[in-house]
MIKOL-104061 format. One record per atom (N, C-alpha, C): x, y, z; residue in one letter. Coordinates in steps of 0.02 Angstrom, whole numbers, plus 32768, in hexadecimal, padded with zeros to 4 digits. Example, Ala and Ser with C-alpha at 12.3 -4.5 7.8 and 13.67 -1.06 7.14 Angstrom:
# residues 2
82947EE48186A
82677F1F8186A
82947F5B8186A
82827F908162S
82AC7FCB8165S
82858002818AS
# end
This chain:
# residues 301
802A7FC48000X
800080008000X
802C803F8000X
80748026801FX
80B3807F8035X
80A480827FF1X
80BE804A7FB2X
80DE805F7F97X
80A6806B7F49X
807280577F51X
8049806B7F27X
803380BF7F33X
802D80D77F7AX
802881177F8DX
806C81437F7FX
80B5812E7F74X
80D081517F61X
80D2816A7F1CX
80CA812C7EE9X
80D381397E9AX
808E81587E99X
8060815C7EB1X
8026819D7EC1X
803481D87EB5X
806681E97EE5X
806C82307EF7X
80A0823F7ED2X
80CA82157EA9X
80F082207E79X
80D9822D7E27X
809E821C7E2DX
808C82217DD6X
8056824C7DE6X
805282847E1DX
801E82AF7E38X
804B82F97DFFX
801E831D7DD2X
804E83437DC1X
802C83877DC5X
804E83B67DB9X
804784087DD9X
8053844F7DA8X
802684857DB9X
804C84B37D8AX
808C84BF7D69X
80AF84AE7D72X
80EF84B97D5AX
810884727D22X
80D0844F7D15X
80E183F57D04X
80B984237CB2X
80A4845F7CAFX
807084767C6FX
80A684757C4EX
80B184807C08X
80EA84717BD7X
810384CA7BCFX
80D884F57BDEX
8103853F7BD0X
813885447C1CX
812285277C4BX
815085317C72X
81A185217C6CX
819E84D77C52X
81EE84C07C55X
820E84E47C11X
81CA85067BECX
81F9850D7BB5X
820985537BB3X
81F785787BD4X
821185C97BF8X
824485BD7C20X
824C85827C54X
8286856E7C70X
82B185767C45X
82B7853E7C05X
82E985337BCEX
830A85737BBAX
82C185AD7BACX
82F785D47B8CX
8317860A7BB3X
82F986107BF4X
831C863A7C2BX
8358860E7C3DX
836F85E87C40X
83B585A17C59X
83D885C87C0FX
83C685CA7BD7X
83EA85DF7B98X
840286207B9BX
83D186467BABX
83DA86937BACX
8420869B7BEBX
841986947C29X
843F867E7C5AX
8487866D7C3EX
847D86387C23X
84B986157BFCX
84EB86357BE9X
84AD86577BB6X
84DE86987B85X
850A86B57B96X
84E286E77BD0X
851987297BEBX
854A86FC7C22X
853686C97C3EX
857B86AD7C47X
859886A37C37X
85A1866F7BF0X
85C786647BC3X
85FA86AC7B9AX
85D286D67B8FX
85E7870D7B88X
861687207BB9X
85FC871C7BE7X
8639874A7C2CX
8680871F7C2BX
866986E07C17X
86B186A37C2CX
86D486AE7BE0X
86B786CC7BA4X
86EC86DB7B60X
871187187B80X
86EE87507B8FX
870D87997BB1X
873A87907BD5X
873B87607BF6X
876E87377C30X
87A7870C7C13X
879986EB7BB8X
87C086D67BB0X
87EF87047B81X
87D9873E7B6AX
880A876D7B54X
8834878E7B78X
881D87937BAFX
885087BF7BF6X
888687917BF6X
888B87547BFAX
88C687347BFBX
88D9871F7BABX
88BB870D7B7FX
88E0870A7B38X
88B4873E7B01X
88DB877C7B03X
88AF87AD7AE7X
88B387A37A8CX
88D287667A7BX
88E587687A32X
88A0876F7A07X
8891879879D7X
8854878A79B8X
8861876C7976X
8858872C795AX
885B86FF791CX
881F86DB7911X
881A86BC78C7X
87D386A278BDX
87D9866578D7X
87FE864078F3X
87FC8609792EX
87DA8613796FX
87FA8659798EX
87D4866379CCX
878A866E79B1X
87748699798EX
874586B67978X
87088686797AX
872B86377958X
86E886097957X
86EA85D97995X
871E85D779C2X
872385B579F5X
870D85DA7A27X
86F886197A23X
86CF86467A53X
868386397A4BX
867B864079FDX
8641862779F7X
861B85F57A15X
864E85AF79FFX
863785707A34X
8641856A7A8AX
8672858A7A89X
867D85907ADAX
864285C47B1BX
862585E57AE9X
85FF86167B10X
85B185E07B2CX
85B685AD7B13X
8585856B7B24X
859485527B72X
85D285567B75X
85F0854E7BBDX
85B3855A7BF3X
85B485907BEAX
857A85CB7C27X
853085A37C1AX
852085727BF5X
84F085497BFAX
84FA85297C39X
852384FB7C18X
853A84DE7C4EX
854B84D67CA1X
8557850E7C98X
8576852A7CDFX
8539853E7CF4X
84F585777CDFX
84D485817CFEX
848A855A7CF5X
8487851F7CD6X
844F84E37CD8X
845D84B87D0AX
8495849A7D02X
84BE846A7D44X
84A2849C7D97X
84B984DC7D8EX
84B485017DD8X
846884EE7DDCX
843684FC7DAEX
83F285007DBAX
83D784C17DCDX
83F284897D9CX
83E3844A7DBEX
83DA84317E0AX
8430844A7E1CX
8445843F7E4FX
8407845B7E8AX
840484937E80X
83D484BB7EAAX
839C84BC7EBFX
837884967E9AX
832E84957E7BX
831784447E7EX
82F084327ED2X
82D683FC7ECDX
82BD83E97E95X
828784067E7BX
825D83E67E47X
829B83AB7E19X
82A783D87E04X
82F283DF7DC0X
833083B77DE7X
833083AD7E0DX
837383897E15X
838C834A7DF8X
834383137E07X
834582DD7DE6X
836582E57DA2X
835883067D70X
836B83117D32X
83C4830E7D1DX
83FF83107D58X
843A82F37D6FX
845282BD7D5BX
841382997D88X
841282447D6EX
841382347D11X
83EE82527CFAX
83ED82617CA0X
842782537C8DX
845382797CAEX
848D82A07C92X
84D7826B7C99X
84DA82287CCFX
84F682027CEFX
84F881C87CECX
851481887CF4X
850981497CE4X
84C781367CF8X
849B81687D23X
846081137D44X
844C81367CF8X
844781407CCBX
8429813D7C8DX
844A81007C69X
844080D37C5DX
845A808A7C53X
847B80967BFEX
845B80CC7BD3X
848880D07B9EX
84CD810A7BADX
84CB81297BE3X
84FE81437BDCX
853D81227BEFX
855681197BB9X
85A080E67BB0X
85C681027B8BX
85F880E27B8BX
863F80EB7B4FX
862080CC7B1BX
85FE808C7B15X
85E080797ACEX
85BE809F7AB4X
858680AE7ABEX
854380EA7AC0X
855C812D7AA0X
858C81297ACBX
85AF81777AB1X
85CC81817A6EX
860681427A62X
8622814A7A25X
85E4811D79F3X
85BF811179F5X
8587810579CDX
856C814679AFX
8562817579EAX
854181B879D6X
856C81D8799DX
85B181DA79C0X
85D681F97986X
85D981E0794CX
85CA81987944X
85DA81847911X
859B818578CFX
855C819178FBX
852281A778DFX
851E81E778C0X
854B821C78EBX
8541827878CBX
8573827278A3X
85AD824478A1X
85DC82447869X
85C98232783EX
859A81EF7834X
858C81D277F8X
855B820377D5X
851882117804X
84F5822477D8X
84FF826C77B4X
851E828B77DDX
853E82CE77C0X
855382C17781X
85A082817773X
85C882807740X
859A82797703X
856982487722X
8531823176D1X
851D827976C9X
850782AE76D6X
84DA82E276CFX
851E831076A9X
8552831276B6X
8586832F769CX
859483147655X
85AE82CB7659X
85B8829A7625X
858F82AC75F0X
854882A4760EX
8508829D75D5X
852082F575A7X
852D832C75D7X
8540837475BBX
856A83707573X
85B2834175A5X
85E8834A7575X
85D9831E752DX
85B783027535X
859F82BF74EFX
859A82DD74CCX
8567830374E9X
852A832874ABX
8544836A74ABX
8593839074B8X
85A783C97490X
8581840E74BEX
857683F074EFX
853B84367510X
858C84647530X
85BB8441753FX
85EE8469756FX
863784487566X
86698474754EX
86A98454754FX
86D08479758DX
870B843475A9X
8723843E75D4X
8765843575D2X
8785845875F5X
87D9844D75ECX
880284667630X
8827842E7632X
885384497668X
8874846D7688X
8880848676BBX
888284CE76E0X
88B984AC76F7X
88C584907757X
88E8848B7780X
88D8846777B4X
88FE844077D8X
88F584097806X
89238426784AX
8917845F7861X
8936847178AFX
891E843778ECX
8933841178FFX
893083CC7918X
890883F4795FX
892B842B7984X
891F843679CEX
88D2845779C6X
88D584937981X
889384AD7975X
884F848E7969X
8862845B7952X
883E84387953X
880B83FA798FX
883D83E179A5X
881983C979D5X
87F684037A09X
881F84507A26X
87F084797A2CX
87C984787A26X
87A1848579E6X
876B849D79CEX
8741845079D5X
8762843079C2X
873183EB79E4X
870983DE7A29X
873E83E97A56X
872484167A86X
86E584337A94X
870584657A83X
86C384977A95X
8685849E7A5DX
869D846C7A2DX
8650846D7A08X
8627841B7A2FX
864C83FC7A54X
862783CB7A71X
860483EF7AB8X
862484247AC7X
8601844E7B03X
85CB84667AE4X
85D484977ABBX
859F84B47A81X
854C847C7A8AX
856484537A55X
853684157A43X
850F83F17A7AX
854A83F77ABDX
852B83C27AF8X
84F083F57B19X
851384287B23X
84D8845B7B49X
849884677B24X
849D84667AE1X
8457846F7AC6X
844184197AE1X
845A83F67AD2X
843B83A97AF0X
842683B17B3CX
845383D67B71X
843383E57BABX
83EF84097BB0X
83F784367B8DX
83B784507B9EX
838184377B71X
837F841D7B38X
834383FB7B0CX
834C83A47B1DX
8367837C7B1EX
836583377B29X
836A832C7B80X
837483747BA2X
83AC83537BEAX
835783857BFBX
835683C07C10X
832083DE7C51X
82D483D27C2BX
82D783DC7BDAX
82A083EE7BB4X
826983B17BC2X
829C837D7B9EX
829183357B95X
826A831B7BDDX
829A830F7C05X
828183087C41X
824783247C5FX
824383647C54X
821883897C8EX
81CB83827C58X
81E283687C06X
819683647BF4X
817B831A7C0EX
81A382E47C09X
81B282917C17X
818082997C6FX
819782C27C95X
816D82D27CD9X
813482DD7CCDX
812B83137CA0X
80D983377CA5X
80B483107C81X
80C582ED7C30X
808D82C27C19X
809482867C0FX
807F82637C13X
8079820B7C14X
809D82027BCBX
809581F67B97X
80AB81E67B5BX
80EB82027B4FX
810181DF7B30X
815581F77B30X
815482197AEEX
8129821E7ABFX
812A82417A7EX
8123828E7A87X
811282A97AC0X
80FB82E67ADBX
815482F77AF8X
816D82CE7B18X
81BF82F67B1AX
81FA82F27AD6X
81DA82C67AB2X
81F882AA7A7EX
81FA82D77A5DX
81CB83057A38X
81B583367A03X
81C383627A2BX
819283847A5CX
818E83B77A6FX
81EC83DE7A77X
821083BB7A8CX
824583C47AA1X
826983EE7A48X
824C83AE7A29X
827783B279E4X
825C83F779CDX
8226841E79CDX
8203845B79BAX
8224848879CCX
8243847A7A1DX
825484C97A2EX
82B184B67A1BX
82C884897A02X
830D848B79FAX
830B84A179ADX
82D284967993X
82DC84C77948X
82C5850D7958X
82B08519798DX
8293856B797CX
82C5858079A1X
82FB856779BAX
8349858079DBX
836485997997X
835B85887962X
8385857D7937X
836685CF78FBX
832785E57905X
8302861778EAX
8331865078CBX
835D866578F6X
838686AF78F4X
83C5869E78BCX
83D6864D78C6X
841186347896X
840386537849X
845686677825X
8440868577F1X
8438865777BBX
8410866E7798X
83FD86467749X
83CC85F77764X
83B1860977A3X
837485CF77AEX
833E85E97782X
832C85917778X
82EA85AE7745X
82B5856E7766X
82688580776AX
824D85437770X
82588506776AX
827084E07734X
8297849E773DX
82B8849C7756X
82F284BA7761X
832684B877AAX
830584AD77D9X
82ED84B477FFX
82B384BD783CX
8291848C783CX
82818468780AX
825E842A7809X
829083E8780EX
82B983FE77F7X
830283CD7805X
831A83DD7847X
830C84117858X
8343841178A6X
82FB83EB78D9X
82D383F378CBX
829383E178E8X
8292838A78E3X
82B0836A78A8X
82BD83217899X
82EC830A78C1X
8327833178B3X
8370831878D3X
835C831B7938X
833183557948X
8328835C7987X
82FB8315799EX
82D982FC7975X
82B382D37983X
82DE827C7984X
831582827947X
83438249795AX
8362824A79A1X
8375828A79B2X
83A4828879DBX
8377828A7A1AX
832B828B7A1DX
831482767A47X
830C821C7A5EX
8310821F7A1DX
82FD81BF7A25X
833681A17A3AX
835F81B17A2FX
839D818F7A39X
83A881A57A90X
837F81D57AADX
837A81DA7AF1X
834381AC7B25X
831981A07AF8X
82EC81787B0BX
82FF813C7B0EX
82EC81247AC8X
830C80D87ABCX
835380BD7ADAX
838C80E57AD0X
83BC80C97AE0X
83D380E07B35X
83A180FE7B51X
83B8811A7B79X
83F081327B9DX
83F9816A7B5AX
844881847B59X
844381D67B37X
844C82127B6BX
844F82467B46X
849F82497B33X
84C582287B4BX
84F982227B29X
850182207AFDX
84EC81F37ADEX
84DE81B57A90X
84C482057A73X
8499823A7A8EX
847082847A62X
84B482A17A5AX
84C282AF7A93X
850382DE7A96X
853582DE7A75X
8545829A7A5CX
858182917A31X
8571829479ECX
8534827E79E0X
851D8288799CX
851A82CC7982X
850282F579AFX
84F783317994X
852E835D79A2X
8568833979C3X
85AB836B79CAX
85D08349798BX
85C983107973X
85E882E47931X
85CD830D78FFX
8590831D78F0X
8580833A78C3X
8589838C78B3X
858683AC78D8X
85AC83F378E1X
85D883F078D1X
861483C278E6X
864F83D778E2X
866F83B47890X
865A838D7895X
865D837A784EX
865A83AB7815X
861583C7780DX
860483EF77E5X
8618842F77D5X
8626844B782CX
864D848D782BX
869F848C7833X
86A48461783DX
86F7845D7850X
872C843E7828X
871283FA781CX
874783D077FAX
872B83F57793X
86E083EC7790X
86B484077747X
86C9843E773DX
86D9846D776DX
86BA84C17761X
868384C37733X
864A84B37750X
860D84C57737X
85DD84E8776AX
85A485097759X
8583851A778CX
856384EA77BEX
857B850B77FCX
853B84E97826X
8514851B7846X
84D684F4784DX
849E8510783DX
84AC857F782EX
84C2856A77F5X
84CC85B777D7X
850185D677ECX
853485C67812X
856385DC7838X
85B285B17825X
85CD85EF77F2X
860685D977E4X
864B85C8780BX
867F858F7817X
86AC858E783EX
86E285BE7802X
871285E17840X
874E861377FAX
878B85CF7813X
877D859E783AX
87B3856B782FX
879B852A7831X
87BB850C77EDX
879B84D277E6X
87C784B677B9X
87D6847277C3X
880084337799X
87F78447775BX
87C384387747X
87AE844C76E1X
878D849E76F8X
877584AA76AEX
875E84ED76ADX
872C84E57679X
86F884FC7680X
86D28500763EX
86D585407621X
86DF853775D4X
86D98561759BX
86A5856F758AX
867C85B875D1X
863E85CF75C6X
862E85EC759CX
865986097551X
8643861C751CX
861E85EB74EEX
862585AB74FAX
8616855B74B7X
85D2854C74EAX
85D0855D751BX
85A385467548X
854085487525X
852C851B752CX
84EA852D7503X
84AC84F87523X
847685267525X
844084ED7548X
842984BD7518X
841D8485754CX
83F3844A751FX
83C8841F7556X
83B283D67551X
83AA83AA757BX
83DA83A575C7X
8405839675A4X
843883A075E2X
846C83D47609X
8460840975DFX
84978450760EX
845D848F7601X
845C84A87631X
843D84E0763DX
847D8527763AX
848685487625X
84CD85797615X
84B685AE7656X
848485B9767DX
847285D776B0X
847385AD76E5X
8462857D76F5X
847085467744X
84988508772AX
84B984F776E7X
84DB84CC76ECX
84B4847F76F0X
84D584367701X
8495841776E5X
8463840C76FDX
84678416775EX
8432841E7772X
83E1843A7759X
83F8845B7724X
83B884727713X
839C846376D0X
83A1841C76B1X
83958407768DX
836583C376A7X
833683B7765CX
83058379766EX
8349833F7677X
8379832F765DX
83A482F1765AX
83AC82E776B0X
83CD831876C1X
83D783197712X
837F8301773DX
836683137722X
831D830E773BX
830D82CB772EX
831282B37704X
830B825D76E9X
833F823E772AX
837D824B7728X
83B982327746X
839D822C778BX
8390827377ADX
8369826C77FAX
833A824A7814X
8302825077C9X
82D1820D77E6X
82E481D177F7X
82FD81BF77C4X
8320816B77B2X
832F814E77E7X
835F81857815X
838D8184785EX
83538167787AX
83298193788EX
830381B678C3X
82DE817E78D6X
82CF814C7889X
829F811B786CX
82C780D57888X
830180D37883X
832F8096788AX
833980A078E5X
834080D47901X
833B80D9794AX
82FD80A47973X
82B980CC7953X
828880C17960X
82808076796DX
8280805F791EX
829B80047902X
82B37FEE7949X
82F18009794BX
83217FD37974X
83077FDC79C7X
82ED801079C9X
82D580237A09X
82907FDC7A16X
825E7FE879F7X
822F7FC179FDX
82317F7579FEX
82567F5B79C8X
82837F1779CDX
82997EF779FAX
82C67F2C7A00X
82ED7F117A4BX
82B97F237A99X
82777F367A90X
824B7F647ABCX
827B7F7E7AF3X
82AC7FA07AE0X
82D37FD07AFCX
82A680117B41X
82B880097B6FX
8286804B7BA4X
82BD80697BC7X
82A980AC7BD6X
82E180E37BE1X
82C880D47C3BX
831380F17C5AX
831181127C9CX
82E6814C7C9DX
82B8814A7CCCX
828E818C7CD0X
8284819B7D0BX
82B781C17D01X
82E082057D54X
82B082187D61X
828882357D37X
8254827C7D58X
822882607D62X
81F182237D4DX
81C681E77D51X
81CC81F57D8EX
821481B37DA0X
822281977DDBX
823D81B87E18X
823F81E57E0FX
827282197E53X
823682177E87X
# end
């Protein structure tokens, strides 16, 4: 009877369980983020004041930091929200070393096909720039900080805190994936299909939180795929050019089609959009098959 009266008072849910709440959370934890992240670049010129297009895009990714730093504090702080920790840590049974380099190996692959499919068909030529060995892993770095914090706050507080308020897991699944494309609104040269792709890809990288119960397995995918595209490609991601990158694209030959968008790069093409489902579709597959079920922190806390 304790314990039928506890999971009672646990699936009892409250104003704050409504879906505008966690997601005003989200973007106040972002906003927050910012000017921290901001204060800790200001901080990193006082001690290396050099200005080059290396720092320039490693500021860019690094200013994600202040996610970090100030979502973790809020967690910490904030009964409701604490559980959401657990997300983030092994009792999530996919977060592993396997899980992980799986993820990467998912934002690498599917990226390269969406690139590949570009270079076939003549949409974008590329040619080699430079391989600075130290700069590089840098920027690896801090575009996996970049990548992970948007995963914190859309797969890690979003996810969760919708997974609490409504019974069906298709309600944190999507919902989550909606507001990680309307993050993306202000990016330059987004166009409606972009948005519907970041809205797809948000939705893989949800499943792969569910099913595999691993935001890791999100995190790495979507830091594999960033960095790929912007770093090792020099192509846009999502509209946002790297000034250092392994190859370089020759944005004069550059031209839209199926697969390259010359404003967001291939993200914003139907090919990439085919590519994301497919994922999203083969997740699902293997999820159900195997009847795969996630740790559920916020459920169970």
């Amino acid at each position: 009877m304790e314990n039928e009266k506890n999971k009672e008072e646990k699936s009892k849910k409250s104003w704050t369980d409504f879906f505008l709440v966690p997601l005003v959370l989200v973007f106040l934890l972002m906003l927050g983020g910012s000017v921290v992240g901001e204060l800790l670049c200001l901080l990193r010129r006082v001690f290396l004041p050099e200005v080059t297009p290396f720092w320039e895009i490693f500021d860019m990714y690094f200013t994600f930091t202040g996610i970090w730093i100030v979502t973790l504090l809020y967690l910490v702080l904030t009964k409701k929200n604490k559980p959401i920790l657990k997300a983030l840590g092994t009792k999530m049974k996919g977060n592993n070393i396997k899980l992980l380099f799986l993820g990467f190996l998912i934002g690498f692959g599917t990226n390269a096909i969406c690139i590949l499919a570009a270079w076939l068909h003549g949409d974008i030529y590329l040619y080699y720039d430079s391989f600075p060995v130290i700069k590089m892993l840098a920027l690896f770095i801090v575009v996996f900080i970049q990548s992970s914090a948007e995963e914190l706050l859309c797969r890690g507080v979003l996810y969760q805190r919708l997974r609490k308020g409504y019974k069906h897991p298709a309600v944190a699944i999507i919902g989550n994936a909606v507001l990680f494309s309307a993050l993306h609104l202000g990016n330059p040269g987004v166009t409606p299909l972009a948005l519907i792709n970041i809205v797809v890809v948000g939705i893989m990288f949800s499943l792969m939180t569910y099913y595999f119960d691993s935001i890791w397995c999100a995190m790495a995918a979507h830091a594999a795929w960033n960095y790929n595209q912007n770093i090792i490609f020099g192509l846009p991601n999502s509209g946002a050019v790297s000034p250092v990158s392994i190859l370089k694209l020759d944005a004069t030959t550059a031209v839209d089609s199926f697969a390259y968008n010359v404003g967001f790069g291939v993200e914003g093409t139907v090919f990439a959009c085919v590519i994301l489902v497919a994922g999203s579709l083969i997740i699902w597959l293997i999820g159900h098959k195997k009847g795969m079920k996630p740790t559920e922190v916020m459920i169970n806390s």
